[in-house]
PQR file with spaces between the fields and no chain letter, atoms N, CA, C, O and H, PARSE charges and radii, in Angstrom:
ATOM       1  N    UNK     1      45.619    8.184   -7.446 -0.4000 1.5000
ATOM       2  CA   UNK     1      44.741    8.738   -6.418 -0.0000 2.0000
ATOM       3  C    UNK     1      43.313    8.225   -6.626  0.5500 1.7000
ATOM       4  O    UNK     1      42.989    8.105   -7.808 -0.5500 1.4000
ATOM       5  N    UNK     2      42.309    7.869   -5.620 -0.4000 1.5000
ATOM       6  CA   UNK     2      41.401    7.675   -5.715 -0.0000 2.0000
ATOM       7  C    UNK     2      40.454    8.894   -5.006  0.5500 1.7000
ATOM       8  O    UNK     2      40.458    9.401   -3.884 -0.5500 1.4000
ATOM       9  H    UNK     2      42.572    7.966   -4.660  0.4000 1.0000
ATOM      10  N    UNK     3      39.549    9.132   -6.370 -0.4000 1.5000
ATOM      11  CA   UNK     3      38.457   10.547   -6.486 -0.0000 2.0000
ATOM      12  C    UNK     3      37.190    9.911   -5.362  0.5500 1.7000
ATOM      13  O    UNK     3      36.604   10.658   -4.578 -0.5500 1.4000
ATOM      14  H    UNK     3      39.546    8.720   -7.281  0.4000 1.0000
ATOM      15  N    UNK     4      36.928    8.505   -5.456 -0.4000 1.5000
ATOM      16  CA   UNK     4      36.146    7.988   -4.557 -0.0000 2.0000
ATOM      17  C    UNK     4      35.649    8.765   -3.548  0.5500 1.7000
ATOM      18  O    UNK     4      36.503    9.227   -2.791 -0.5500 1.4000
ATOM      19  H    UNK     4      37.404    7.898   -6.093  0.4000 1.0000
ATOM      20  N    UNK     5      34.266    9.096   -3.276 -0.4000 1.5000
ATOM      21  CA   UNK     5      34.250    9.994   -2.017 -0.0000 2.0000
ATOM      22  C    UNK     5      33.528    8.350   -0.799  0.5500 1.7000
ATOM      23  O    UNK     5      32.952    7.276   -0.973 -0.5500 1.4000
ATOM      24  H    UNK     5      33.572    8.720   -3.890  0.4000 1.0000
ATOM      25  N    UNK     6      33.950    8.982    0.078 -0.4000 1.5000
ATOM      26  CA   UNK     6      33.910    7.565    1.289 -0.0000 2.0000
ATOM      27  C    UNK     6      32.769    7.599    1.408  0.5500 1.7000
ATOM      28  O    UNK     6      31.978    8.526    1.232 -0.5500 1.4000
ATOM      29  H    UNK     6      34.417    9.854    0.220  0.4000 1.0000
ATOM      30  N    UNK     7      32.511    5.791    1.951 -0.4000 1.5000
ATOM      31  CA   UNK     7      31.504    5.628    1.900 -0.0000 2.0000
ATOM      32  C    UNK     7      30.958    5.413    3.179  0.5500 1.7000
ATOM      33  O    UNK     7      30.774    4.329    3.733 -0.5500 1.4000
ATOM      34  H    UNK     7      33.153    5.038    2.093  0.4000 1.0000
ATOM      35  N    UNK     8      30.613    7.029    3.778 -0.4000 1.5000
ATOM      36  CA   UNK     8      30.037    7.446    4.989 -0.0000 2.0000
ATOM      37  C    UNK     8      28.096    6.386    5.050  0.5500 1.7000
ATOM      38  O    UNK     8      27.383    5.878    4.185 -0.5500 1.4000
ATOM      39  H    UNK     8      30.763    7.909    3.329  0.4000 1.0000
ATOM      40  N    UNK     9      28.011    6.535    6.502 -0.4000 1.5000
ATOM      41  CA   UNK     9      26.218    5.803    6.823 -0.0000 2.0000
ATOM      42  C    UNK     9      25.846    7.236    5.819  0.5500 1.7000
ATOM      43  O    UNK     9      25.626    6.969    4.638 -0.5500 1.4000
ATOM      44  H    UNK     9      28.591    6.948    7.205  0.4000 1.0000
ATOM      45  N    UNK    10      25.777    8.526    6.169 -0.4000 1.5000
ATOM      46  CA   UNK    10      25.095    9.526    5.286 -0.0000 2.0000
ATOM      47  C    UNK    10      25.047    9.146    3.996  0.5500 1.7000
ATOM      48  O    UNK    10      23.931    9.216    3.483 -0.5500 1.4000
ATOM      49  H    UNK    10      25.957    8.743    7.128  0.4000 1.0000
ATOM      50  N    UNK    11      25.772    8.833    3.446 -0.4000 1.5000
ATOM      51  CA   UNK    11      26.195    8.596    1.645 -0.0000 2.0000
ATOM      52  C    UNK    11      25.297    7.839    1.669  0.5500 1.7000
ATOM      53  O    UNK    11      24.152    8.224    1.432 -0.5500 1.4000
ATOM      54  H    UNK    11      26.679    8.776    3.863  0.4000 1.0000
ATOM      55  N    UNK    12      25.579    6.593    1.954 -0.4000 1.5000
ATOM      56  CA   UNK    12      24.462    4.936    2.137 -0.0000 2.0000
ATOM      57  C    UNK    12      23.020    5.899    1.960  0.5500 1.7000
ATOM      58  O    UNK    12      22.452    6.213    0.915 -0.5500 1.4000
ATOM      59  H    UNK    12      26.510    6.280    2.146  0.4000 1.0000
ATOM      60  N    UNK    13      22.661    6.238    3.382 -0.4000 1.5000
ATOM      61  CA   UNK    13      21.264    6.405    3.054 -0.0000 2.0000
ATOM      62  C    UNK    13      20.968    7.753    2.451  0.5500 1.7000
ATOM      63  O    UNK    13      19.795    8.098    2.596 -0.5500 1.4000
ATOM      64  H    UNK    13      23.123    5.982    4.231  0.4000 1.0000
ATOM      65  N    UNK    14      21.744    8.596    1.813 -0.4000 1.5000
ATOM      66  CA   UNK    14      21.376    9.719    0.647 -0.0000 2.0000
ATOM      67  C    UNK    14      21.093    8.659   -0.453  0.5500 1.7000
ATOM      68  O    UNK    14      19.932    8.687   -0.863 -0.5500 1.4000
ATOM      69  H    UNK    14      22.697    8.316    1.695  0.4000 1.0000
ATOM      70  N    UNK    15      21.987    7.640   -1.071 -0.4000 1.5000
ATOM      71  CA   UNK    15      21.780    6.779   -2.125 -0.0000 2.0000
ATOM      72  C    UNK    15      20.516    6.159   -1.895  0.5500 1.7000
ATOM      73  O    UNK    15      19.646    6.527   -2.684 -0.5500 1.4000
ATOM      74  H    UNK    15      22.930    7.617   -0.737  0.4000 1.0000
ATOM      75  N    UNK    16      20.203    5.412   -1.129 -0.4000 1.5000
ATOM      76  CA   UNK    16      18.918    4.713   -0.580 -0.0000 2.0000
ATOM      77  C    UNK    16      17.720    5.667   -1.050  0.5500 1.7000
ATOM      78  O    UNK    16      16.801    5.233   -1.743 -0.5500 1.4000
ATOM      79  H    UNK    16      20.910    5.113   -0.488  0.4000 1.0000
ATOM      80  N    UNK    17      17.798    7.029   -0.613 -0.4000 1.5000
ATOM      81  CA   UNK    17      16.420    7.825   -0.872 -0.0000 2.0000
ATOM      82  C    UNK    17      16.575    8.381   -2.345  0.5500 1.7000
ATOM      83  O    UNK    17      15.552    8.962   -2.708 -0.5500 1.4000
ATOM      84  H    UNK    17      18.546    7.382   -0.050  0.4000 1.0000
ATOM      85  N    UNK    18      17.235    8.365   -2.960 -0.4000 1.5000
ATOM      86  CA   UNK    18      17.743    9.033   -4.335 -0.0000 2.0000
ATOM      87  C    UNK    18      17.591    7.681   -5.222  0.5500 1.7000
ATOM      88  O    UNK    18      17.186    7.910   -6.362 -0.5500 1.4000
ATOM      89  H    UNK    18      18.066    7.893   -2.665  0.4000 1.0000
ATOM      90  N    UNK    19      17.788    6.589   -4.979 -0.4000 1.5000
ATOM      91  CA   UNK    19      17.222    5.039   -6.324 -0.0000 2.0000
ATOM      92  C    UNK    19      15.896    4.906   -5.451  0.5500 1.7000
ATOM      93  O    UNK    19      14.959    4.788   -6.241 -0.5500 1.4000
ATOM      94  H    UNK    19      18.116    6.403   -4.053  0.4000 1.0000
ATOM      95  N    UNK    20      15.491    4.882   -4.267 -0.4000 1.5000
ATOM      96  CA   UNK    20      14.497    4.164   -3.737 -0.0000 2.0000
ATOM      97  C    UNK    20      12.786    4.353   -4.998  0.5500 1.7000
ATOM      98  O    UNK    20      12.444    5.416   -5.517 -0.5500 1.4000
ATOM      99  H    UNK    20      16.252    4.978   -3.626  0.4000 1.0000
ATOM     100  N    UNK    21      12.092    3.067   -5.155 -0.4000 1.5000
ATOM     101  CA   UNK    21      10.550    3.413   -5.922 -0.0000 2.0000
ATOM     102  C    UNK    21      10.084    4.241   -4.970  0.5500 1.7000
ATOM     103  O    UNK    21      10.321    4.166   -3.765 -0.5500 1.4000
ATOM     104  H    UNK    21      12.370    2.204   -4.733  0.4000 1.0000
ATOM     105  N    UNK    22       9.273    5.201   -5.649 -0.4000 1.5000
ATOM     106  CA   UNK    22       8.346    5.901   -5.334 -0.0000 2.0000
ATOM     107  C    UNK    22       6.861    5.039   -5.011  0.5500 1.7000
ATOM     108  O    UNK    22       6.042    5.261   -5.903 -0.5500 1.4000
ATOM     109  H    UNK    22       9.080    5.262   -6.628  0.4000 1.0000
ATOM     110  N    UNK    23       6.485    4.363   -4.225 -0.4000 1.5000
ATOM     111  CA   UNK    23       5.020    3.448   -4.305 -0.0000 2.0000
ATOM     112  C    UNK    23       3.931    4.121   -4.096  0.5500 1.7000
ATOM     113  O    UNK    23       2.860    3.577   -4.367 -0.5500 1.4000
ATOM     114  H    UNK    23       7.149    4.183   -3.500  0.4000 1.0000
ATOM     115  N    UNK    24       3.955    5.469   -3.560 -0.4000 1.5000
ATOM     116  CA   UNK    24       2.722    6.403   -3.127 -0.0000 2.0000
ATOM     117  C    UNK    24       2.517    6.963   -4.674  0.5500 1.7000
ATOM     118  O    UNK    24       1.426    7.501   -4.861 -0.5500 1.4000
ATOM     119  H    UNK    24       4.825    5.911   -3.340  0.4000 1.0000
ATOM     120  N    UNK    25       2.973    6.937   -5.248 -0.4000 1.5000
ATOM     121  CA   UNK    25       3.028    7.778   -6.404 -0.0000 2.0000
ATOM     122  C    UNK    25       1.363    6.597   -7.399  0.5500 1.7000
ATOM     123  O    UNK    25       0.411    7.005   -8.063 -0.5500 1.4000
ATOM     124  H    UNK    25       3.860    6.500   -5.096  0.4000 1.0000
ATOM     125  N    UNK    26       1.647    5.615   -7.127 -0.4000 1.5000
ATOM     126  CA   UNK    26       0.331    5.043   -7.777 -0.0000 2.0000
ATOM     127  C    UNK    26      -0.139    4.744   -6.786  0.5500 1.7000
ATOM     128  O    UNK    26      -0.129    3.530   -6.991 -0.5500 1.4000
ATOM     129  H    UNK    26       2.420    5.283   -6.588  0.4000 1.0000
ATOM     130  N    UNK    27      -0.772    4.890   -5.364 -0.4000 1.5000
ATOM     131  CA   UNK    27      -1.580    4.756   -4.630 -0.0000 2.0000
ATOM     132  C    UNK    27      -3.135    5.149   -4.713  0.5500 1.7000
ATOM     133  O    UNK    27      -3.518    6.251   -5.106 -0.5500 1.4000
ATOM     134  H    UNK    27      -0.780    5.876   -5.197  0.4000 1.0000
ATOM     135  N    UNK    28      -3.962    4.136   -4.303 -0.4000 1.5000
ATOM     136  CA   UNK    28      -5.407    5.084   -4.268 -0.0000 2.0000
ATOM     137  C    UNK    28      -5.055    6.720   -3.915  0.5500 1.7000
ATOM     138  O    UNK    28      -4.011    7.214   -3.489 -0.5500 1.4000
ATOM     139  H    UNK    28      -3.650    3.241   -3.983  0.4000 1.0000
ATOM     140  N    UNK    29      -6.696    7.517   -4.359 -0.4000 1.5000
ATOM     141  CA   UNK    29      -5.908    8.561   -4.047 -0.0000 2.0000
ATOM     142  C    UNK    29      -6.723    8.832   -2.577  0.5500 1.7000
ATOM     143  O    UNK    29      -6.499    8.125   -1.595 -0.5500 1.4000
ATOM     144  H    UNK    29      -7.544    7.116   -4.705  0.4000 1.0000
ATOM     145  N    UNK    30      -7.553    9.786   -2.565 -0.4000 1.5000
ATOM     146  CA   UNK    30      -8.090   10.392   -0.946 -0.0000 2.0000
ATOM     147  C    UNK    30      -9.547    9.822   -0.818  0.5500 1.7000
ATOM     148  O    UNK    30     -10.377    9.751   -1.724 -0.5500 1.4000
ATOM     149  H    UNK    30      -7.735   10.360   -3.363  0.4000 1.0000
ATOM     150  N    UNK    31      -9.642    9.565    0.042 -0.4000 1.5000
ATOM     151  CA   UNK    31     -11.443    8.690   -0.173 -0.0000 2.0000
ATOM     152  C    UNK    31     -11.587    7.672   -0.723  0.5500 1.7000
ATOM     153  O    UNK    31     -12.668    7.548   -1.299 -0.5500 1.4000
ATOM     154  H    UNK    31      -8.967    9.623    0.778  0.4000 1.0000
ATOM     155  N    UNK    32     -11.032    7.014   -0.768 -0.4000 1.5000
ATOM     156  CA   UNK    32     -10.735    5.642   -1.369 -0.0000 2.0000
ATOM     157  C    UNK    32     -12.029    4.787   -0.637  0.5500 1.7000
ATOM     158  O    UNK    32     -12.502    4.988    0.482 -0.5500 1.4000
ATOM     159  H    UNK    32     -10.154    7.115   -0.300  0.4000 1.0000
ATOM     160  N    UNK    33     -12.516    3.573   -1.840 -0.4000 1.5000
ATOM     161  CA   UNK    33     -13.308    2.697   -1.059 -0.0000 2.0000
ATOM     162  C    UNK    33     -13.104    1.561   -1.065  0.5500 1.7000
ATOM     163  O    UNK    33     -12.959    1.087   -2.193 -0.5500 1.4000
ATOM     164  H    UNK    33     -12.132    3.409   -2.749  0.4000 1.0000
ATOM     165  N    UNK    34     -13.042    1.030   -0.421 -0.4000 1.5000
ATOM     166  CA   UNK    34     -12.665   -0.522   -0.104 -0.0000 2.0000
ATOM     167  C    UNK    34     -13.836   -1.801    0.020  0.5500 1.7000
ATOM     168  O    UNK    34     -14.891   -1.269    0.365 -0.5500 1.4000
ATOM     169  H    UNK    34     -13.159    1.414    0.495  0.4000 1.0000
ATOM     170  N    UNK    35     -13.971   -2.884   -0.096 -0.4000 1.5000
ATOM     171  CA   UNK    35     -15.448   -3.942   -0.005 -0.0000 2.0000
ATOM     172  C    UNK    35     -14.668   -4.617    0.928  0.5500 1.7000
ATOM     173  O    UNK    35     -13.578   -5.151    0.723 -0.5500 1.4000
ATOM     174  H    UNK    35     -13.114   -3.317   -0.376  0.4000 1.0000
ATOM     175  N    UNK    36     -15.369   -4.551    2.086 -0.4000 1.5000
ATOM     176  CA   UNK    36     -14.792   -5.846    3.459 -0.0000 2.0000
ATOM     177  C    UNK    36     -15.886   -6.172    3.871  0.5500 1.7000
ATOM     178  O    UNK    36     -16.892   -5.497    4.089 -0.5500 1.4000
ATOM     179  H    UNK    36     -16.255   -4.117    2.253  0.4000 1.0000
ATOM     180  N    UNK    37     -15.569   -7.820    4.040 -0.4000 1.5000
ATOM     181  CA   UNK    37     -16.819   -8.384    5.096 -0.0000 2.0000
ATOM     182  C    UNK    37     -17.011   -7.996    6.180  0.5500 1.7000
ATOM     183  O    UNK    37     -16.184   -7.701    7.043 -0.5500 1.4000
ATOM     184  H    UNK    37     -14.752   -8.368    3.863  0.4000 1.0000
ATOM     185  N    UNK    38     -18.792   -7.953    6.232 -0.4000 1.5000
ATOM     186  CA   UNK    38     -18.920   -7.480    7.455 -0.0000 2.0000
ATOM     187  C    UNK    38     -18.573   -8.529    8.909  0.5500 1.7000
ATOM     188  O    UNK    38     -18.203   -8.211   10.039 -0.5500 1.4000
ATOM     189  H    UNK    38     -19.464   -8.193    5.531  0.4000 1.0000
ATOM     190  N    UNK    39     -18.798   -9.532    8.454 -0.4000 1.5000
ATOM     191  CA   UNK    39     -18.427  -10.673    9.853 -0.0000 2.0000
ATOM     192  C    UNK    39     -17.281  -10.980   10.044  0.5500 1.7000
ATOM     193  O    UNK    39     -17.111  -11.497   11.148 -0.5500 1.4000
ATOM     194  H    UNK    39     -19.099   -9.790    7.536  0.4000 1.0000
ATOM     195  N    UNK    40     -16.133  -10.855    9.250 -0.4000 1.5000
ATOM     196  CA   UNK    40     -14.724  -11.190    9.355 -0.0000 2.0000
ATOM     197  C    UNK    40     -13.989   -9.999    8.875  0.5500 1.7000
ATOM     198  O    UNK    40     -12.790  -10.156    9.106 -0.5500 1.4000
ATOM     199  H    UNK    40     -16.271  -10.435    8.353  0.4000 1.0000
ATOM     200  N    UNK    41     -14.260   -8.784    8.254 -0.4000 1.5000
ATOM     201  CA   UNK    41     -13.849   -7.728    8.636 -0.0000 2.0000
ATOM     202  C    UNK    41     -12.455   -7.798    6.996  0.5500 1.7000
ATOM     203  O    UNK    41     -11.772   -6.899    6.505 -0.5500 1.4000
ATOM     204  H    UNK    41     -15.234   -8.657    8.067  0.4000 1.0000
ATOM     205  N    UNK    42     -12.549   -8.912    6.733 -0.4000 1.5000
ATOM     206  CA   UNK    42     -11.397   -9.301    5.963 -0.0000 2.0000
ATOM     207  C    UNK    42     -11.723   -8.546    4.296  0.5500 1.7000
ATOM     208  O    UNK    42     -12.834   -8.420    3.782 -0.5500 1.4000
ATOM     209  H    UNK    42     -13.103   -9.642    7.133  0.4000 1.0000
ATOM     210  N    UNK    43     -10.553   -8.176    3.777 -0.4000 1.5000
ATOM     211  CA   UNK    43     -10.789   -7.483    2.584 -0.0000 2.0000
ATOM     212  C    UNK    43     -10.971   -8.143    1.386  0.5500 1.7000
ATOM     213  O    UNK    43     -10.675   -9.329    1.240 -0.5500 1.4000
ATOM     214  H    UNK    43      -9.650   -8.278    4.195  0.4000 1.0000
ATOM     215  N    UNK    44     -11.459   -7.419    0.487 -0.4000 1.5000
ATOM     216  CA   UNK    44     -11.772   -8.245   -1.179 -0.0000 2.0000
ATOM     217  C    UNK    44     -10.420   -8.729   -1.279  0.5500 1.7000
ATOM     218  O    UNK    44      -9.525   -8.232   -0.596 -0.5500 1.4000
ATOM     219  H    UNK    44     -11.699   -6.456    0.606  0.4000 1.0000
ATOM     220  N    UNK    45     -10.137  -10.057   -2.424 -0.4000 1.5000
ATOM     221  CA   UNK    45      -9.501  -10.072   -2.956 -0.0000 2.0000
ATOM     222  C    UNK    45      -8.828   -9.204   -3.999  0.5500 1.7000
ATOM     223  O    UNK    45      -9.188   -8.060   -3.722 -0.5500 1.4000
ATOM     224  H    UNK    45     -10.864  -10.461   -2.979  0.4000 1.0000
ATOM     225  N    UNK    46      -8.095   -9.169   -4.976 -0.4000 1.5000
ATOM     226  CA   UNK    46      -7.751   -8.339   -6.451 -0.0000 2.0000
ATOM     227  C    UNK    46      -8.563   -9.631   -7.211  0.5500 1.7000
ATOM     228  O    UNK    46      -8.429  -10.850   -7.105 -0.5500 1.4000
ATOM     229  H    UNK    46      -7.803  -10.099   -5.201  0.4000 1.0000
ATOM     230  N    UNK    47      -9.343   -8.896   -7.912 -0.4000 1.5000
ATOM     231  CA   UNK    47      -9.828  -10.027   -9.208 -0.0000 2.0000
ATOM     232  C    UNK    47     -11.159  -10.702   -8.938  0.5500 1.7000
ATOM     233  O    UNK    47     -12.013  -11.126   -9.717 -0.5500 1.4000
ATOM     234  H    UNK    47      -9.451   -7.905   -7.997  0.4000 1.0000
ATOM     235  N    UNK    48     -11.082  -10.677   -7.393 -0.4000 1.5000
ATOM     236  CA   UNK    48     -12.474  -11.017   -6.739 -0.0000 2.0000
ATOM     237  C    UNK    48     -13.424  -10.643   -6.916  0.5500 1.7000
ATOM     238  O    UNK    48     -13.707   -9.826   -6.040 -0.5500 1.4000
ATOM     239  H    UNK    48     -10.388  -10.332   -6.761  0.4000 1.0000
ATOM     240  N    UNK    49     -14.820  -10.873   -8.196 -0.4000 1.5000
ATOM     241  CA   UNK    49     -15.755   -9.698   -8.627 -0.0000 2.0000
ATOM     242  C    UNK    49     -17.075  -10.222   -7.449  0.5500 1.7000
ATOM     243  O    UNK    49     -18.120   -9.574   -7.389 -0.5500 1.4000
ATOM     244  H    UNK    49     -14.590  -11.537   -8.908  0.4000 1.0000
ATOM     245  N    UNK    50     -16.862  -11.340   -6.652 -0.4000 1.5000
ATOM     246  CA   UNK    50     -17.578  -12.186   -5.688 -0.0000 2.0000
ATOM     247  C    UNK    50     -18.072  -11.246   -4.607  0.5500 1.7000
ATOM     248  O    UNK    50     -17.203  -10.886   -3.812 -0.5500 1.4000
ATOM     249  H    UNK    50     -16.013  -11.866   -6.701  0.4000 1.0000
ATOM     250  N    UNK    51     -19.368  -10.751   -4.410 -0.4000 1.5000
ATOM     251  CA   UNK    51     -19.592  -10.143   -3.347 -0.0000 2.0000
ATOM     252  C    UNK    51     -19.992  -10.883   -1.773  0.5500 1.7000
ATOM     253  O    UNK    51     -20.806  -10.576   -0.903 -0.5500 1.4000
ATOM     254  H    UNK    51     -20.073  -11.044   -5.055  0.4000 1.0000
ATOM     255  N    UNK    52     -18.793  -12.206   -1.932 -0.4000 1.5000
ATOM     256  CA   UNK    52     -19.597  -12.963   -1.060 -0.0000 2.0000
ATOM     257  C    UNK    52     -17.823  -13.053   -0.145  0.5500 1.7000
ATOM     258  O    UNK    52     -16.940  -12.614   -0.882 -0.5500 1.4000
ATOM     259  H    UNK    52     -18.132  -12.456   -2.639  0.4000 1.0000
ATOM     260  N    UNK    53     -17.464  -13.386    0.817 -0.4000 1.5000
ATOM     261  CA   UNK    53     -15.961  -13.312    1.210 -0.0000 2.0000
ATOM     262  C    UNK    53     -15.820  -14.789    1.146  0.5500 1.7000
ATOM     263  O    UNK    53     -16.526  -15.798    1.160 -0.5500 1.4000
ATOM     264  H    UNK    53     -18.182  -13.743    1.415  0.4000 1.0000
ATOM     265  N    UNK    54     -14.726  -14.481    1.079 -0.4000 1.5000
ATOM     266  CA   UNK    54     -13.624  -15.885    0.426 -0.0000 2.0000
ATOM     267  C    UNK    54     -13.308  -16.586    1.599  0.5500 1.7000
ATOM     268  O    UNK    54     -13.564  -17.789    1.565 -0.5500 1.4000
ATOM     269  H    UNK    54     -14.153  -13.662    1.067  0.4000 1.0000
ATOM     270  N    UNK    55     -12.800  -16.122    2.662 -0.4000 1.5000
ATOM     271  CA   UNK    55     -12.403  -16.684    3.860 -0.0000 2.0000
ATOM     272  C    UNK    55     -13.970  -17.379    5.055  0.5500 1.7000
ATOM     273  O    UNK    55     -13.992  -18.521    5.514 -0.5500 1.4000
ATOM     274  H    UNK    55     -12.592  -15.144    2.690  0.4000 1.0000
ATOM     275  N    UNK    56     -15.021  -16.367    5.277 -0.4000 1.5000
ATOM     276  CA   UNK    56     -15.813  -17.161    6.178 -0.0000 2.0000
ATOM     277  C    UNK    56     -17.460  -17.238    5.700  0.5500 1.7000
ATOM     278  O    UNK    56     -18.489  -17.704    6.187 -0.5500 1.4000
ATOM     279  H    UNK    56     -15.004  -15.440    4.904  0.4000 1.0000
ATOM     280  N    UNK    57     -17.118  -16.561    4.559 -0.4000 1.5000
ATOM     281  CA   UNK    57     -18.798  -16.603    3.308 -0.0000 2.0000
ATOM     282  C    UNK    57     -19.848  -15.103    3.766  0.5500 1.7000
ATOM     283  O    UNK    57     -21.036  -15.023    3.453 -0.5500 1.4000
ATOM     284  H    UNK    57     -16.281  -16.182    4.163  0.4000 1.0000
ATOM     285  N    UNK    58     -19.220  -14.205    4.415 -0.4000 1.5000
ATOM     286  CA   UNK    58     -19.635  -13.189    5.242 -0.0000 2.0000
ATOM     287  C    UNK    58     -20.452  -12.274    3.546  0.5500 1.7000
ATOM     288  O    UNK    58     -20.315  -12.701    2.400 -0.5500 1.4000
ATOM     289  H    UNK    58     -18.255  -14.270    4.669  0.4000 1.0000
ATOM     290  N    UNK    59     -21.020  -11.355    3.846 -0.4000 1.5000
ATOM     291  CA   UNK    59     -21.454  -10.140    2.970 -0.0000 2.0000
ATOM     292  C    UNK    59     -20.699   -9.555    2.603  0.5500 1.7000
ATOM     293  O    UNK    59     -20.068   -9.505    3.659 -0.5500 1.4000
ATOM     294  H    UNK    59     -21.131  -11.009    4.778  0.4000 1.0000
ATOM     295  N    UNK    60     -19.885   -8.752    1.665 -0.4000 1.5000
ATOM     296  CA   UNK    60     -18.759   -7.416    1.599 -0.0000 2.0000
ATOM     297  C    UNK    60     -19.708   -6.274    1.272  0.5500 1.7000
ATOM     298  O    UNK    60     -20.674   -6.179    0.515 -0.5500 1.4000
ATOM     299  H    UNK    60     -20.398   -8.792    0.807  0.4000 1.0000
ATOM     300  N    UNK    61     -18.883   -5.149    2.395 -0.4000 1.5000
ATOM     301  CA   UNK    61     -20.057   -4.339    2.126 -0.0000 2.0000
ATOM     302  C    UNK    61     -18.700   -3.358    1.376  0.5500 1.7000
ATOM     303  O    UNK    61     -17.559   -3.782    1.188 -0.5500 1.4000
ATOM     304  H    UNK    61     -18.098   -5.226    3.010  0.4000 1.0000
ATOM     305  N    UNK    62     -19.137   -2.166    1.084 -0.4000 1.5000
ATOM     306  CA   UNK    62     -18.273   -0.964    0.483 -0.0000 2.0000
ATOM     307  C    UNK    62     -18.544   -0.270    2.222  0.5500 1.7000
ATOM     308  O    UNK    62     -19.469   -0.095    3.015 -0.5500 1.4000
ATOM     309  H    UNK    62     -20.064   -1.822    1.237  0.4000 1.0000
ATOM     310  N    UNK    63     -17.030   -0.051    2.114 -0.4000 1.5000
ATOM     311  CA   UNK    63     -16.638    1.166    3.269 -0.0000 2.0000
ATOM     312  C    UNK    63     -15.799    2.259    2.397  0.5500 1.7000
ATOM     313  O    UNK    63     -15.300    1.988    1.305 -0.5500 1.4000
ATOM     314  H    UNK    63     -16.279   -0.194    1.469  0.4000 1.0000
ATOM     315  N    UNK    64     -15.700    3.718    3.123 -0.4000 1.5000
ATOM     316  CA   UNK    64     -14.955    4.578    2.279 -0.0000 2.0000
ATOM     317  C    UNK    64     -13.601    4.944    3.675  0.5500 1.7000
ATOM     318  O    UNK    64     -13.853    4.856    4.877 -0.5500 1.4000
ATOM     319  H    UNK    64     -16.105    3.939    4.010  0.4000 1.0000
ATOM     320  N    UNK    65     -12.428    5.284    3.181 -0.4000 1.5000
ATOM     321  CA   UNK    65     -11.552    5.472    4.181 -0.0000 2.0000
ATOM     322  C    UNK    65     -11.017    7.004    3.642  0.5500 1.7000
ATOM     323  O    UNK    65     -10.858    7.627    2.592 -0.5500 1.4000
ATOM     324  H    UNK    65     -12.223    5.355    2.205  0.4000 1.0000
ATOM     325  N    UNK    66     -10.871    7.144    4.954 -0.4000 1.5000
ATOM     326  CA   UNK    66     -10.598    9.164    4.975 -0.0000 2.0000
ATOM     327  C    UNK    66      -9.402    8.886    4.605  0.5500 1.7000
ATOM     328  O    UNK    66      -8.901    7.795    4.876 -0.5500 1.4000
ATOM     329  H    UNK    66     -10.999    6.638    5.807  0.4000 1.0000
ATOM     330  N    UNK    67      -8.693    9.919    3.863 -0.4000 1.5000
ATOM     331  CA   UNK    67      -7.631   10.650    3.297 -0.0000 2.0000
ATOM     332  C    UNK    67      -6.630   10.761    5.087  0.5500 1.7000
ATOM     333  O    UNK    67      -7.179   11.147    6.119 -0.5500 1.4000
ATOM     334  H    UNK    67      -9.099   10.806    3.642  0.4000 1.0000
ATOM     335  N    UNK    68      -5.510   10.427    5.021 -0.4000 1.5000
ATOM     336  CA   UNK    68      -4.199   10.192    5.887 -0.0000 2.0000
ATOM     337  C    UNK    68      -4.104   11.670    5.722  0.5500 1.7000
ATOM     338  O    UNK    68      -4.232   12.072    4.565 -0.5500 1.4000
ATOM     339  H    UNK    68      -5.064   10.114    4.183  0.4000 1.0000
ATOM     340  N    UNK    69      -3.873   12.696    6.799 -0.4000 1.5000
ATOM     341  CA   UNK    69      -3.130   13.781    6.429 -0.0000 2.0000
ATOM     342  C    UNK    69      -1.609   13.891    7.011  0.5500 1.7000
ATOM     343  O    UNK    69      -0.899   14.849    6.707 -0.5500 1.4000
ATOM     344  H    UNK    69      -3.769   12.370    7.739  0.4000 1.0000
């Protein structure tokens, strides 16, 4: 006999949310601030300590972004 329970779409995506990473879990947290140019709007790099933008040579200024409720 096979104990196997079938493998219903429900099963599939119960498994899916039960292994899936957690990625919010290390996310900025609420108020977060971000450095984007002001003329191209485009964001810092990671590692980028350059307050100058990479893509069109614009200023980066610090913006702060509201908390998602």
């Amino acid at each position: 006999m096979n104990d196997k329970p079938k493998n219903t779409t429900a099963n599939i995506f119960a498994n899916a949310r039960r292994t899936a990473k957690n990625y919010t879990a290390s996310a900025a947290g609420p108020g977060t601030q971000t450095l984007t140019c002001q003329s191209c709007g485009a964001p810092r790099k990671d590692g980028n300590e350059s307050l100058i933008c990479s893509f069109c040579g614009g200023h980066m200024t610090q913006s702060k972004t509201d908390p998602v409720p």
